[in-house]
ZAMARGU-4260 file (C-alpha; in steps of 0.2 Angstrom, whole numbers, plus 5000, padded with zeros to 4 digits):
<rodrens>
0) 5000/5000/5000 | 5014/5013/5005 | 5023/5010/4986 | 5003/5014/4979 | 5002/5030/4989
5) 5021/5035/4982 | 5018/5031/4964 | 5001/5042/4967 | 5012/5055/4975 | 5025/5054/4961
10) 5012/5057/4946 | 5003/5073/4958 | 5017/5081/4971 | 5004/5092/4981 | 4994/5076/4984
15) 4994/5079/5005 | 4981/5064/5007 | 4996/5050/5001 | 5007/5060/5011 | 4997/5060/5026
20) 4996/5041/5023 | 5010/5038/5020 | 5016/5045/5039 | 5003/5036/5045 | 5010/5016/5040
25) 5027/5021/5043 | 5022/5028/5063 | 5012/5013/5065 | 5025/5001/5057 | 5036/5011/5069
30) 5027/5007/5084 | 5023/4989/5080 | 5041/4985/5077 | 5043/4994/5093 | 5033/4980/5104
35) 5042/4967/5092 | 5027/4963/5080 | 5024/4965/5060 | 5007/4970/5052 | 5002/4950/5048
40) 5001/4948/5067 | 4986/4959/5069 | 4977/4948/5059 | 4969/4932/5060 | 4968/4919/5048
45) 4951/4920/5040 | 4954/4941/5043 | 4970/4937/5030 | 4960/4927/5019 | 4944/4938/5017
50) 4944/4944/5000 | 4928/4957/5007 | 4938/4964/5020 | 4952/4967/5009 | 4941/4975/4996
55) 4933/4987/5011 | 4950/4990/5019 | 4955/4997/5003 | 4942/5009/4997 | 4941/5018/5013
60) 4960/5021/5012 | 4963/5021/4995 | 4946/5030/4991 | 4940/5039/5004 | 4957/5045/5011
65) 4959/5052/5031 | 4947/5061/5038 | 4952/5064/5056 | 4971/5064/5056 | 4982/5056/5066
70) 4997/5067/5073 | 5009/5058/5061 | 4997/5062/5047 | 4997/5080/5055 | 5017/5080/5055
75) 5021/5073/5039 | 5041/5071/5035 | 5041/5084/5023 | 5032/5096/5037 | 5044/5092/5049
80) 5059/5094/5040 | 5051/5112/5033 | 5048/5116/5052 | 5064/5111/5058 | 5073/5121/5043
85) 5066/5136/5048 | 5070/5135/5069 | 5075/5119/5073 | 5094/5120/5076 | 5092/5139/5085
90) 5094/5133/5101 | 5112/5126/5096 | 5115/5143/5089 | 5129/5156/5101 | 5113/5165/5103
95) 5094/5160/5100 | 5088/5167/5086 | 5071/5167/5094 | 5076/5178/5108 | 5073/5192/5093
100) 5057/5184/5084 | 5046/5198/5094 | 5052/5211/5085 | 5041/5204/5070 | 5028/5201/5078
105) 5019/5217/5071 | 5023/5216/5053 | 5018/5198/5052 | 5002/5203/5059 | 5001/5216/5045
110) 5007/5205/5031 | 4992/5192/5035 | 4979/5205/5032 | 4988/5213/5017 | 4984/5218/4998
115) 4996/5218/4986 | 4999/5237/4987 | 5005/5233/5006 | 5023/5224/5000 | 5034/5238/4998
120) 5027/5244/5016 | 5033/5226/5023 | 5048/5226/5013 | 5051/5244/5022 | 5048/5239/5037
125) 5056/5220/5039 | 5074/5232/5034 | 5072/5245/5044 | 5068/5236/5061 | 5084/5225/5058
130) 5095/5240/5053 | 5088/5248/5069 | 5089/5234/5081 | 5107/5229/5073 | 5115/5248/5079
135) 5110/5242/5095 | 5120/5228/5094 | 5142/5225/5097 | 5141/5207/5098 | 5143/5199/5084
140) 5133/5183/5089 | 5117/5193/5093 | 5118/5201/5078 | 5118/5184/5071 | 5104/5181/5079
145) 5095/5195/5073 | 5096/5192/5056 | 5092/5174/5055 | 5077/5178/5065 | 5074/5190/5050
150) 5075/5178/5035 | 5063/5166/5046 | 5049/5180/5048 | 5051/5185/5029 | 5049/5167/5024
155) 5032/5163/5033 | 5026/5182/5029 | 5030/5176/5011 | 5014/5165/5012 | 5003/5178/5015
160) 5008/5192/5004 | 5005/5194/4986 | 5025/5199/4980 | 5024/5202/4962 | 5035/5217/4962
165) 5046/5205/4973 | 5049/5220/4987 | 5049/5208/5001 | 5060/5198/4990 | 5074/5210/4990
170) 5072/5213/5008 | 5076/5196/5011 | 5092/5195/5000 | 5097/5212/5010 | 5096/5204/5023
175) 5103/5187/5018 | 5118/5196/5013 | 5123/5203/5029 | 5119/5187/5039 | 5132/5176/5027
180) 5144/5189/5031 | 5140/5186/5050 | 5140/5167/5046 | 5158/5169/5035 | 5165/5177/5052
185) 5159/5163/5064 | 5165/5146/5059 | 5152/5135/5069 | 5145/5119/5059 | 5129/5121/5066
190) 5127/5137/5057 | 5133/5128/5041 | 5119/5116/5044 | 5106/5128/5048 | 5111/5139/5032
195) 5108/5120/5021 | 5092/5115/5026 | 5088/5134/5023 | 5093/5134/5005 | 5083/5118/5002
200) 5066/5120/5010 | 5064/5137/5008 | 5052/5138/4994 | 5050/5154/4986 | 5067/5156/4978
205) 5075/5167/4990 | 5092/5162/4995 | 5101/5168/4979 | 5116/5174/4989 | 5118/5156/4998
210) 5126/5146/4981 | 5139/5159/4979 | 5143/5160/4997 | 5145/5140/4998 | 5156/5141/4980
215) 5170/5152/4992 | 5171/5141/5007 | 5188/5138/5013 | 5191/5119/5011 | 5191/5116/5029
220) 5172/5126/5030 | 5168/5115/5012 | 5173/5097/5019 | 5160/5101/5033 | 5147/5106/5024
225) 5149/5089/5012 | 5147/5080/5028 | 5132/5090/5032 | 5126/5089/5015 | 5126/5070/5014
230) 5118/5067/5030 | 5103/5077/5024 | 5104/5071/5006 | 5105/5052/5016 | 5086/5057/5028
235) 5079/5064/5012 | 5082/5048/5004 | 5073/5038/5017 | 5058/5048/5016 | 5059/5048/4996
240) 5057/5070/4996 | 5063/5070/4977 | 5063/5089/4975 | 5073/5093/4991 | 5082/5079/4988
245) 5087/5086/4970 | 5088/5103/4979 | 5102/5097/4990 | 5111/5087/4975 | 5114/5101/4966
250) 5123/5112/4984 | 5134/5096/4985 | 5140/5100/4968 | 5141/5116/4969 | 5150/5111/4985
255) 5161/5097/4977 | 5166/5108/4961 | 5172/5123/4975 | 5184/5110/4983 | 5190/5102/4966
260) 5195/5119/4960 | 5203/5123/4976 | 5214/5107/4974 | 5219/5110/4956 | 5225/5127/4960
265) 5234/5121/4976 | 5242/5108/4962 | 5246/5122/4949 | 5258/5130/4962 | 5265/5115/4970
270) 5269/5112/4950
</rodrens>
């Protein structure tokens, strides 16, 4: 049933119902496997044999789909790899990003009741409360802070606002810039892996300055962010997210092709 629900999620993507299904098996494959049991041991002989059941079975889930969802149907993988892009590794960081999520509090209010007229306002105001709130700042780690909080806010207000003149766009990419200069001067892996999983579930085709920035990391910087790529590129796998995972392939190469120009330069002058 699970490879039915992936070939129907293959030929329509936005098909949330195989997802939710699909969580579904695999948490209570999960938990049976937990207590030391397979799926055939819930069933009785004549249940396994019962051509009628099967048939029922199969058009309520196939058919009728889920109506009151589990939590794992809630919390799909892709979900909770999109969640966990967008804050989950904060509290690892030298200073909590969320410490400065208040701050955009107000404009995010704003941006769910906005027209389209209202996106150069956002844009304006997203920019000036980090340039204002970054003057306040000498540590280089809260300012840190303050900017990834930013790109998160800009994100999820991205869903709510109509940005065809792509004002809040280029806020974003202001701000993106500064942070991977913040980034560039703190050498933490966590912020490497935080930056990833970034680039590759954020949606709306924001994080143009990311690519260039991983094409100039030192090779110290690029062989971690290899190791950080494969371990994502490895859970994405698992859960068979074909356009993340195609995302992320393409950041290991651009990754890979950094480091191999690195080595033939290094080469050239030992030559």
């Amino acid at each position: 049933m699970r490879a039915d629900f992936r070939t129907r999620m293959k030929k329509s993507p936005s098909d949330s119902a195989s997802e939710a299904m699909i969580a579904q098996i695999d948490d209570l494959e999960a938990r049976l496997s937990s207590l030391g049991m397979t799926p055939a041991q819930l069933l009785d002989d004549e249940e396994r044999t019962s051509d009628w059941l099967k048939k029922k079975a199969f058009k309520r889930v196939w058919h009728d789909g889920p109506h009151a969802k589990t939590h794992a149907m809630r919390h799909p993988p892709r979900r909770v790899l999109e969640l966990r892009a967008l804050r989950g590794h904060w509290p690892r960081f030298p200073v909590d990003p969320g410490q400065y999520e208040r701050l955009f509090e107000a404009v995010m209010r704003d941006a769910k009741f906005s027209r389209w007229s209202d996106a150069s306002s956002i844009a304006m105001t997203f920019e000036d409360t980090v340039e204002r709130e970054n003057a306040r700042l000498s540590c280089p780690h809260r300012q840190l802070a303050l900017h990834r909080a930013a790109l998160t806010a800009v994100i999820e207000c991205m869903d709510h606002v109509d940005d065809s003149g792509a004002d809040i766009a280029e806020a974003y990419r202001a701000i993106e810039r500064r942070y991977l200069d913040l980034v560039r001067e703190a050498p933490l892996d966590i912020l490497l892996r935080d930056l990833l999983e970034l680039a590759v579930w954020e949606g709306y085709g924001l994080t143009d300055a990311t690519e260039p920035f991983l094409s100039t990391l030192s090779e110290d910087r690029a062989n971690v962010a290899m190791s950080e790529l494969a371990r994502i590129i490895a859970e994405l796998r698992t859960h068979e997210l074909e356009y993340a995972l195609g995302t992320a392939r393409r950041l290991r190469s651009l990754v890979l092709s950094s480091l191999r120009e690195q080595n033939d330069a290094e080469v050239d002058q030992d030559a």
